[in-house]
N, C-alpha and C positions, 0 to 999 in steps of 0.2 A: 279495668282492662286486663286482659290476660294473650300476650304474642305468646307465641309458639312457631316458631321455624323449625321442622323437622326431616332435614331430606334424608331419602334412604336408599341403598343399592342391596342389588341381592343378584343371586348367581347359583345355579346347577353343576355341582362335581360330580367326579364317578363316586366318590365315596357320601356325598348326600348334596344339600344344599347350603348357603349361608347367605345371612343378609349383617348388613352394618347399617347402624345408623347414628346421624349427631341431632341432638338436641339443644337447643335455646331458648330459655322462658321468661319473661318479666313482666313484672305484675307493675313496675310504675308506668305511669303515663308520660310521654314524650321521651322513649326508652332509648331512643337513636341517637339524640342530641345530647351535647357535652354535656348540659345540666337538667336531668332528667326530672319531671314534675312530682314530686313522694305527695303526699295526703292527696291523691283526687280518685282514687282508684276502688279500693274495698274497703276505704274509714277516709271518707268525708264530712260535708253539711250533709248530707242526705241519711248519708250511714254510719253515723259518728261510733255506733257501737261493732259497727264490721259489717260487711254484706258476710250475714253467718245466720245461722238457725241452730239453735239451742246449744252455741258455745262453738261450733265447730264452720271450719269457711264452708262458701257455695262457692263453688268456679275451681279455682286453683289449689291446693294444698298450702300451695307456696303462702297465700294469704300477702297483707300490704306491702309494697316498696319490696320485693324481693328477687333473686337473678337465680338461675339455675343453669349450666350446663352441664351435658353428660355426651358420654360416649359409648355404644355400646355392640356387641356383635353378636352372633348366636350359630353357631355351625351345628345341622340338623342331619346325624347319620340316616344313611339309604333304611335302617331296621326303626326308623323312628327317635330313636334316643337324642337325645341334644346335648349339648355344651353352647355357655354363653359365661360372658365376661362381660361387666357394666362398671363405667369409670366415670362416678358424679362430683361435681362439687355447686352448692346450695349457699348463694350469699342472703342471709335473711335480714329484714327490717334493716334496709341499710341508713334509713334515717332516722333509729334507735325510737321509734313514736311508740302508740300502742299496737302489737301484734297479737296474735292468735297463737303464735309459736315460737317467740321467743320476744323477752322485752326487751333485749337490746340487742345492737347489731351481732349478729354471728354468722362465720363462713364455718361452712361443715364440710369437709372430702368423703367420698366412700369408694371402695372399691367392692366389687361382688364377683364368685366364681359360681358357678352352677351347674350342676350335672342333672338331667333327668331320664327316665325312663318308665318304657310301659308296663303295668303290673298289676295283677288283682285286680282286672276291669277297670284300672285308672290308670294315674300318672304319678309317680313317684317322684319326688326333687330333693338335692340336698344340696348343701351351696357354703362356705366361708367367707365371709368380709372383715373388712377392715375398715375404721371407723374414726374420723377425727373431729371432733366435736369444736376445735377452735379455740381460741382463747377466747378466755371471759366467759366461759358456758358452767364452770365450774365441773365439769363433766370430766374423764379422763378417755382418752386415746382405749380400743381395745379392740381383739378378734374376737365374733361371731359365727357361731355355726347355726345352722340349720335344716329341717327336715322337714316336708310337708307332703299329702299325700292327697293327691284329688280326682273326684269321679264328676265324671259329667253325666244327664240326663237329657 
């Protein structure tokens, strides 16, 4: 099973457009109730190895017994360019079983900034995040940069 609740608002300025939107995902079964059901979902009797193909999930990223929410907005100037700001946090394997992405329970935060713009027959983006991987991931806290440049066809 994979919910996804995602409402969204959005709105025309003089200066461009912008939409927000919130996200809620969870991959256990009976997600709503105080004691939510872990193994029936993407590693059961049926799928004891994962509902996955060559290592990697089918459906969710998120993979078994895991929560997601996020926050996020995007303000699109009248000349096309954008800005957008995404504020996640990722509760995975919260019943420490076998997972796809982490073997025992871990909550992850992210934050993300993004700037893009049109250029060279594409789309330009470059963004900085922030990163906390959680306790027990062995991982350490750290900022992120990034550049990416895309043409479409």
């Amino acid at each position: 099973m994979y919910w996804l609740i995602e409402p969204e608002m959005s709105s025309n300025a003089t200066i461009g457009g912008w939409r927000v939107r919130a996200e809620y995902a969870d991959t256990a079964c009976n997600f709503s109730r105080r004691q939510p059901q872990f193994d029936c979902a993407y590693r059961n009797g049926i799928y004891p190895q994962g509902y996955s193909y060559w290592g990697r999930g089918i459906g969710s990223s998120l993979d078994n017994d895991s929560r997601l929410y996020a926050l996020a907005g995007v303000l699109t100037l009248s000349d096309g360019d954008s800005v957008s700001l995404a504020v996640r946090r990722a509760e995975l394997n919260r019943d420490g079983g076998p997972h796809l992405v982490s073997d025992v329970p871990l909550d992850r935060d992210n934050v993300e900034l993004r700037v893009a713009h049109e250029v060279w027959g594409g789309r330009i983006s470059a963004g900085i995040g922030y990163g906390d991987p959680g306790a027990g991931s062995g991982a350490s806290s750290g900022v992120l940069g990034f550049v990416n440049w895309q043409q479409g066809f």
